[in-house]
DRENTOR-433698 format. One record per residue (C-alpha): residue in three letters; x, y, z; residue number from 1. Coordinates in Angstrom, 2 decimals. Layout:
N
rec aa=ala u=X v=Y w=Z i=NUM
...
This chain:
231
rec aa=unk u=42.04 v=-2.05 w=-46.20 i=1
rec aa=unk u=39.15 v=0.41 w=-45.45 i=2
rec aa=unk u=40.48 v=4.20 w=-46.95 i=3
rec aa=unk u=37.81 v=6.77 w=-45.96 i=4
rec aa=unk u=39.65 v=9.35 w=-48.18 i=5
rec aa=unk u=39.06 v=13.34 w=-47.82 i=6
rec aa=unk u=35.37 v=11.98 w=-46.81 i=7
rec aa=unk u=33.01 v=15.15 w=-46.35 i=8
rec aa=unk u=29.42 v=14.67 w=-44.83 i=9
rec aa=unk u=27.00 v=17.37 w=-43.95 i=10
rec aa=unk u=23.68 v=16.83 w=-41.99 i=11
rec aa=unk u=21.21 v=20.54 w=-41.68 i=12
rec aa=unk u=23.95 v=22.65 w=-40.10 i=13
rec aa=unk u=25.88 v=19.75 w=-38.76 i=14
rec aa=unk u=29.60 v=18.70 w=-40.44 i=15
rec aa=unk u=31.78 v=15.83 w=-40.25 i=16
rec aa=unk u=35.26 v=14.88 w=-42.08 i=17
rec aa=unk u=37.27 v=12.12 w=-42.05 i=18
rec aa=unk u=40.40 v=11.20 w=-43.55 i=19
rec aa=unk u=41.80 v=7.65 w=-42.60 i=20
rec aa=unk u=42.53 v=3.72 w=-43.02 i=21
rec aa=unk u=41.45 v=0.88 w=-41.12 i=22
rec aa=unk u=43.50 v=-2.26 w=-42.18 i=23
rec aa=unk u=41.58 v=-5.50 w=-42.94 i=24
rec aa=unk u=40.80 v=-7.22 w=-39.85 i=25
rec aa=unk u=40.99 v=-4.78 w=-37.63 i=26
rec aa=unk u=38.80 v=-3.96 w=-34.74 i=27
rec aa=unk u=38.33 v=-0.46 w=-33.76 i=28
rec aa=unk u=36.08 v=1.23 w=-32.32 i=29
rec aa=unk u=34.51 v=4.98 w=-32.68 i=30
rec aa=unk u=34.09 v=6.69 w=-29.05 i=31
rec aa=unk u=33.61 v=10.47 w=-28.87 i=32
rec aa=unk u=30.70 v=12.74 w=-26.93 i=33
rec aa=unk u=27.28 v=12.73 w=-27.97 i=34
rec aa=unk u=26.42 v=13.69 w=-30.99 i=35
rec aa=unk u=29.80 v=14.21 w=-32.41 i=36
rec aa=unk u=29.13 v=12.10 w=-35.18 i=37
rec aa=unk u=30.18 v=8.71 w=-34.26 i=38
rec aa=unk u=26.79 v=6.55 w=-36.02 i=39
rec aa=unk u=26.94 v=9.42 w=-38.56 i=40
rec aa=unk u=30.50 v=8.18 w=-40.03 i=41
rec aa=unk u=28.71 v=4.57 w=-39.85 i=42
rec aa=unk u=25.74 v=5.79 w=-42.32 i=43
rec aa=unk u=27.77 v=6.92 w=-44.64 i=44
rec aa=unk u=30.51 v=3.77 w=-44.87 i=45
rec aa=unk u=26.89 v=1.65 w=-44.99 i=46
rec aa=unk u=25.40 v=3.80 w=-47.92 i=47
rec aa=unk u=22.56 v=5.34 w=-45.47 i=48
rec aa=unk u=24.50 v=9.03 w=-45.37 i=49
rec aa=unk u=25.48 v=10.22 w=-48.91 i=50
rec aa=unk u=28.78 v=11.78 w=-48.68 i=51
rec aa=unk u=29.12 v=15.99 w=-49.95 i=52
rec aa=unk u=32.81 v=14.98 w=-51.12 i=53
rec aa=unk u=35.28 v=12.19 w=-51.11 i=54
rec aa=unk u=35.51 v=8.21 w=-51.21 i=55
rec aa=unk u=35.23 v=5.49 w=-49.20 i=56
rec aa=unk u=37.24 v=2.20 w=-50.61 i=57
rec aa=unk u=37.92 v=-1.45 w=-49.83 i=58
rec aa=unk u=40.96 v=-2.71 w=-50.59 i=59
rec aa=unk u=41.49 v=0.06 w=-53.31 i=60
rec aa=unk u=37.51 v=-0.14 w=-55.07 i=61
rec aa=unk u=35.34 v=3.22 w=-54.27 i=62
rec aa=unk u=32.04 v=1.66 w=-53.78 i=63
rec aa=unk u=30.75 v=5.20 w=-52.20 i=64
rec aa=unk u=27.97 v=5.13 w=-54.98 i=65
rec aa=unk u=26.87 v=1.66 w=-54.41 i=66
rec aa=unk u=23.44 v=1.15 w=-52.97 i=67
rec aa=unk u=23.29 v=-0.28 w=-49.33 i=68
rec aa=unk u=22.48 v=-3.68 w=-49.84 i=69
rec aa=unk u=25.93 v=-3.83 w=-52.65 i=70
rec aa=unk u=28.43 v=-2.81 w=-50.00 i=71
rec aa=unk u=30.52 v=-5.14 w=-49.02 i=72
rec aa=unk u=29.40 v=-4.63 w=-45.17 i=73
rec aa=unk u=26.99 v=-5.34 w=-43.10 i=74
rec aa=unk u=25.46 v=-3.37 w=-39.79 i=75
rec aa=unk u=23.85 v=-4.10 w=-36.79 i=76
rec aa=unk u=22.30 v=-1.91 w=-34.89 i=77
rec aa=unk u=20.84 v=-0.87 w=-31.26 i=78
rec aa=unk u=17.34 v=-2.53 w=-32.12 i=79
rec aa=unk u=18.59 v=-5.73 w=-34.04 i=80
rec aa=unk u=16.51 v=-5.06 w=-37.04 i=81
rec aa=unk u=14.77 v=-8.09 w=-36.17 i=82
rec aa=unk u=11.36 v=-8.84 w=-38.18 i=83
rec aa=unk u=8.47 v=-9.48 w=-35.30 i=84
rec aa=unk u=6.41 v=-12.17 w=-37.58 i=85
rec aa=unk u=9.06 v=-14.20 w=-38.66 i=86
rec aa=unk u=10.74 v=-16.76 w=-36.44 i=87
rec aa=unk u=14.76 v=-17.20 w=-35.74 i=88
rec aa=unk u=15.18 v=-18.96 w=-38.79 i=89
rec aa=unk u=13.38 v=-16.48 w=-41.80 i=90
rec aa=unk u=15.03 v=-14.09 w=-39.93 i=91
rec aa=unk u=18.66 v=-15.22 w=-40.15 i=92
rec aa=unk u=17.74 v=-16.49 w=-43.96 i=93
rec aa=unk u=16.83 v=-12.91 w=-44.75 i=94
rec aa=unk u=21.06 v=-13.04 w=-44.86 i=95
rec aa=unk u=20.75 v=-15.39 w=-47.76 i=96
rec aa=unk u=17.84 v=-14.43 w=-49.64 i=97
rec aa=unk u=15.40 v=-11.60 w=-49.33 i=98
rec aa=unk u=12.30 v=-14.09 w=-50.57 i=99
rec aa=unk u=12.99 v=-16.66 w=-47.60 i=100
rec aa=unk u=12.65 v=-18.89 w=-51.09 i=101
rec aa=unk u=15.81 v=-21.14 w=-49.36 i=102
rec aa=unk u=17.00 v=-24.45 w=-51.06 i=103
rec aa=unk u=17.43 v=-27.51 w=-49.07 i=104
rec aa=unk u=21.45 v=-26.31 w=-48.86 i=105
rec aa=unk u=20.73 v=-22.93 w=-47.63 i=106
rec aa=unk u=18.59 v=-24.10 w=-45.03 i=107
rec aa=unk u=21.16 v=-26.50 w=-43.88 i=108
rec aa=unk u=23.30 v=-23.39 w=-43.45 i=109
rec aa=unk u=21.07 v=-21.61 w=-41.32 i=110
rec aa=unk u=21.02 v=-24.51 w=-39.67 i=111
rec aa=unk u=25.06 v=-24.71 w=-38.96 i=112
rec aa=unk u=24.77 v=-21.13 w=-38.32 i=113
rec aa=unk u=21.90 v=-20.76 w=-35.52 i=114
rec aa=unk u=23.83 v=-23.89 w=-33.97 i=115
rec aa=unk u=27.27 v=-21.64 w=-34.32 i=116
rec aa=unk u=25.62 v=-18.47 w=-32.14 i=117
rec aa=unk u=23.92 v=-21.54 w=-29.81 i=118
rec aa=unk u=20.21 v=-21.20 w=-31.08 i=119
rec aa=unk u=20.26 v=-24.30 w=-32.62 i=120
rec aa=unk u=16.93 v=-24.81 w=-30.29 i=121
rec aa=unk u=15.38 v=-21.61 w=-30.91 i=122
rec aa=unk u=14.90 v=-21.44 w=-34.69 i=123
rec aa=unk u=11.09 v=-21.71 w=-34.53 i=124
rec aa=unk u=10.54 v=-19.20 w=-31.96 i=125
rec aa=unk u=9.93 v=-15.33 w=-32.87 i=126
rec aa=unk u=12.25 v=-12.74 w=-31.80 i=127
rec aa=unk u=9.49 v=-11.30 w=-29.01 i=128
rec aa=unk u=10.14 v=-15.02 w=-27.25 i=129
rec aa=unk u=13.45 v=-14.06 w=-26.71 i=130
rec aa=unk u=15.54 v=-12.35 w=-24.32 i=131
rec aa=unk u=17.83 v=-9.29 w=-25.58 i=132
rec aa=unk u=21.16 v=-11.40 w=-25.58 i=133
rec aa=unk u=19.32 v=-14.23 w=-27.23 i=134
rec aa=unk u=18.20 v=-11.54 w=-29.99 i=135
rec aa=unk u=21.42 v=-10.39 w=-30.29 i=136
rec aa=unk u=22.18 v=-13.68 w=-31.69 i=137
rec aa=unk u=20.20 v=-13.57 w=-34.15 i=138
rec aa=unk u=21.33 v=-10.33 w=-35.63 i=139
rec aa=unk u=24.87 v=-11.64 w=-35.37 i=140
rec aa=unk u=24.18 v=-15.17 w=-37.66 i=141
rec aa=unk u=22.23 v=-13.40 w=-40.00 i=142
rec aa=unk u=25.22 v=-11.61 w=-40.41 i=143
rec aa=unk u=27.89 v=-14.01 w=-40.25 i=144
rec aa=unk u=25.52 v=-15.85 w=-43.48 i=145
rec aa=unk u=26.00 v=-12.64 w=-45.48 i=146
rec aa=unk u=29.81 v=-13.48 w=-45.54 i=147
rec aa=unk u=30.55 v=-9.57 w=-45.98 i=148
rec aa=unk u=34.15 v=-8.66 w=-45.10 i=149
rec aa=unk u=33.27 v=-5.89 w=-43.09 i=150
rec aa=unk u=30.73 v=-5.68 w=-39.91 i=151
rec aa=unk u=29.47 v=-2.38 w=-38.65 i=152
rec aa=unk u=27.72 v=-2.27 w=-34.87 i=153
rec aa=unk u=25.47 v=0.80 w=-33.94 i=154
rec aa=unk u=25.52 v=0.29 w=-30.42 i=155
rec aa=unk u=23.61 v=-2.98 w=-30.93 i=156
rec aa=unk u=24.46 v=-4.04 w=-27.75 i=157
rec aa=unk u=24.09 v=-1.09 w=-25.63 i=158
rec aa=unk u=20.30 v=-1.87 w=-24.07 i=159
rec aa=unk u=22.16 v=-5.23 w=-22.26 i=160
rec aa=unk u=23.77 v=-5.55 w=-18.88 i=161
rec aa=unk u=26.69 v=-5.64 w=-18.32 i=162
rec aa=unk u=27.48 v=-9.66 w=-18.03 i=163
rec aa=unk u=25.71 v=-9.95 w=-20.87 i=164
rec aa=unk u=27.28 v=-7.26 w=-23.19 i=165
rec aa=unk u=30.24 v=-8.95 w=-22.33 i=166
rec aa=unk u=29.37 v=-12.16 w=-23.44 i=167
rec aa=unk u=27.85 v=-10.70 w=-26.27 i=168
rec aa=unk u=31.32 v=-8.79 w=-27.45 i=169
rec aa=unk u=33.24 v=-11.90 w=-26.71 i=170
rec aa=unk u=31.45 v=-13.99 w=-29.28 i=171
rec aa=unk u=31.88 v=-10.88 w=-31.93 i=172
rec aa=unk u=35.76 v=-11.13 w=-31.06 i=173
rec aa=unk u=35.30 v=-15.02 w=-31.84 i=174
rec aa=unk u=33.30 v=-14.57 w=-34.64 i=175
rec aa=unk u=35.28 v=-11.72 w=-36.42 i=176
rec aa=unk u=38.56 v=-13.77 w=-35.96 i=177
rec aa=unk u=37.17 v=-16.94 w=-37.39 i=178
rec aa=unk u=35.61 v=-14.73 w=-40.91 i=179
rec aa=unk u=38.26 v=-12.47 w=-40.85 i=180
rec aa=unk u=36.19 v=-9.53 w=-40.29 i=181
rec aa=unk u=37.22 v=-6.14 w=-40.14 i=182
rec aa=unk u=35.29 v=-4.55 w=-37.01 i=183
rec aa=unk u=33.84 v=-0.81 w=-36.54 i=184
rec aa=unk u=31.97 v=-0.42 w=-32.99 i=185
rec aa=unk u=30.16 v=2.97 w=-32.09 i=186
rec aa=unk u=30.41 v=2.70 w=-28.10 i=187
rec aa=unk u=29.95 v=5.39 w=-25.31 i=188
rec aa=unk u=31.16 v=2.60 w=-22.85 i=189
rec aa=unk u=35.10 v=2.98 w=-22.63 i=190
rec aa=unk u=35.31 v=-0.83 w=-21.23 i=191
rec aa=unk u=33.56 v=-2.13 w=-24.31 i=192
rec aa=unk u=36.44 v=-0.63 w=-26.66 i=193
rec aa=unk u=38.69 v=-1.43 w=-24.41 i=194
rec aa=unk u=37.67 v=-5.27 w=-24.36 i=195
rec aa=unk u=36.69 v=-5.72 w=-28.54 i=196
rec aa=unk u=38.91 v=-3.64 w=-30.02 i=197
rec aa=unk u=42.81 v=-2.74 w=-30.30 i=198
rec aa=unk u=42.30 v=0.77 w=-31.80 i=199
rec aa=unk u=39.96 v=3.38 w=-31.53 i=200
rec aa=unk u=38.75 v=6.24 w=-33.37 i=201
rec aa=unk u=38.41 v=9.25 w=-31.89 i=202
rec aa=unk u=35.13 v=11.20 w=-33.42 i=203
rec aa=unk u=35.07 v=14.89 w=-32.42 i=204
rec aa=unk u=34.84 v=18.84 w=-33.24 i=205
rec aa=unk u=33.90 v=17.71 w=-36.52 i=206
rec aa=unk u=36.44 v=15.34 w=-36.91 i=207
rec aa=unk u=36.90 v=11.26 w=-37.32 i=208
rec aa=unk u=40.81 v=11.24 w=-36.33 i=209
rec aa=unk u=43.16 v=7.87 w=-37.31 i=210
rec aa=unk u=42.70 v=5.18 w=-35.61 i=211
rec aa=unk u=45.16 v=4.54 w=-32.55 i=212
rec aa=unk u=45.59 v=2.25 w=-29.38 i=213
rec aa=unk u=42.40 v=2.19 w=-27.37 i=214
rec aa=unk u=44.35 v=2.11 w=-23.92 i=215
rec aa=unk u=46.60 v=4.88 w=-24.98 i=216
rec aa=unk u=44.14 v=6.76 w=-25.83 i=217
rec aa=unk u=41.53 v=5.82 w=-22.85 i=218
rec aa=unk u=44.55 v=6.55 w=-20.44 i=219
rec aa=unk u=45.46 v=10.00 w=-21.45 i=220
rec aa=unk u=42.27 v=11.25 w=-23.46 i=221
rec aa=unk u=42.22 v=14.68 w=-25.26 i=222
rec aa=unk u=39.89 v=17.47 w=-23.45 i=223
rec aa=unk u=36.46 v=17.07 w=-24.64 i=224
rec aa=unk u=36.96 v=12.97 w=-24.02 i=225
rec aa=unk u=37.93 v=13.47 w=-20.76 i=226
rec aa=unk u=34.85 v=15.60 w=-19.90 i=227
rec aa=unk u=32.79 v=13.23 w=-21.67 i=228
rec aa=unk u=34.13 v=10.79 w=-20.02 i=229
rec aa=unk u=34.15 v=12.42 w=-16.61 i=230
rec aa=unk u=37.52 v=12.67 w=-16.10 i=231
């Protein structure tokens, strides 16, 4: 489980508290207006926001004071964090070793990987030769070759259309369910929480509230969502 417990962050003049549980294996997503606070609450759980007060464990450890690269997460985010010089392959090995110094075994699992996300063909190409979905792809196997229990997405899909964000959250739902992932999505499209995940989070007036059923939520959302939302 995922405690975010009496969690306090403070940005300039800007505030943000949370106080919740996400159970392991979950996939919920944060939706609220604009900057309410929603990729906020992701910096922190990543390590990239240090918190004023409070902790943030897995499965009962605190690892708020852990460095970003010791958390056991990993993030995505709108721009892939893709590295222009390297091709497909040194990028999804980054996952496995910073150095790219791979043995003949981890090379033979980004291998199984790239062929796992369908880029078996691409691995010599760099990330400029391919199209957003494709790049997408590669974000998500580096990933899945980290093997961290918990996968944070910044909107990484957000510059796509439409057919293609859907494809895109379909293999995260296949993905997730296959590692065993527990799943937090910043989204400002409604139909994207509504397709990945279950729950939702509602970030607003300061606030990260409990996570609770997406459609409940989406059919009968609070004030501020609904003008958001244009309701």
């Amino acid at each position: 489980m995922l405690q975010l417990e009496a969690l306090s962050l403070r940005l300039g003049t800007f505030s943000l508290s949370a106080d919740l549980s996400v159970k392991a294996g979950s996939r919920v997503a944060l939706i609220g207006p604009s900057g309410a606070g929603k990729s906020t609450l992701l910096g922190a759980i990543a390590g990239f926001v240090p918190a004023v007060r409070g902790r943030i464990l897995w499965h009962g450890i605190d690892f708020a004071g852990q460095a970003p690269g010791q958390r056991p997460l990993s993030i995505i985010f709108q721009d892939n964090n893709l590295f222009p010089h390297l091709s497909v392959a040194q990028n999804v090995g980054l996952g496995l070793r910073p150095d790219l110094r791979l043995s003949p075994r981890q090379r033979a699992e980004v291998a199984q990987v790239l062929e796992r996300v369908g880029l078996a063909a691409f691995a010599t190409r760099k990330p400029s030769d391919l199209s957003g979905g494709q790049q997408s792809r590669v974000a998500l196997a580096r990933v899945l070759l980290r093997a961290r229990p918990i996968l944070l997405l910044d909107e990484p899909f957000a510059a796509l259309g439409p057919a293609l964000r859907a494809e895109m959250l379909t293999l995260v739902e296949d993905l997730a369910g296959d590692g065993g992932l527990t799943v937090l999505m910043v989204t400002h499209d409604p139909q994207d929480a509504l397709r990945l995940c279950p729950e939702t989070i509602l970030v607003d007036e300061g606030h990260a509230l409990p996570p609770g059923p997406t459609a409940v939520l989406l059919a009968d959302p609070p004030p501020a969502l609904r003008r958001y939302l244009g309701k």
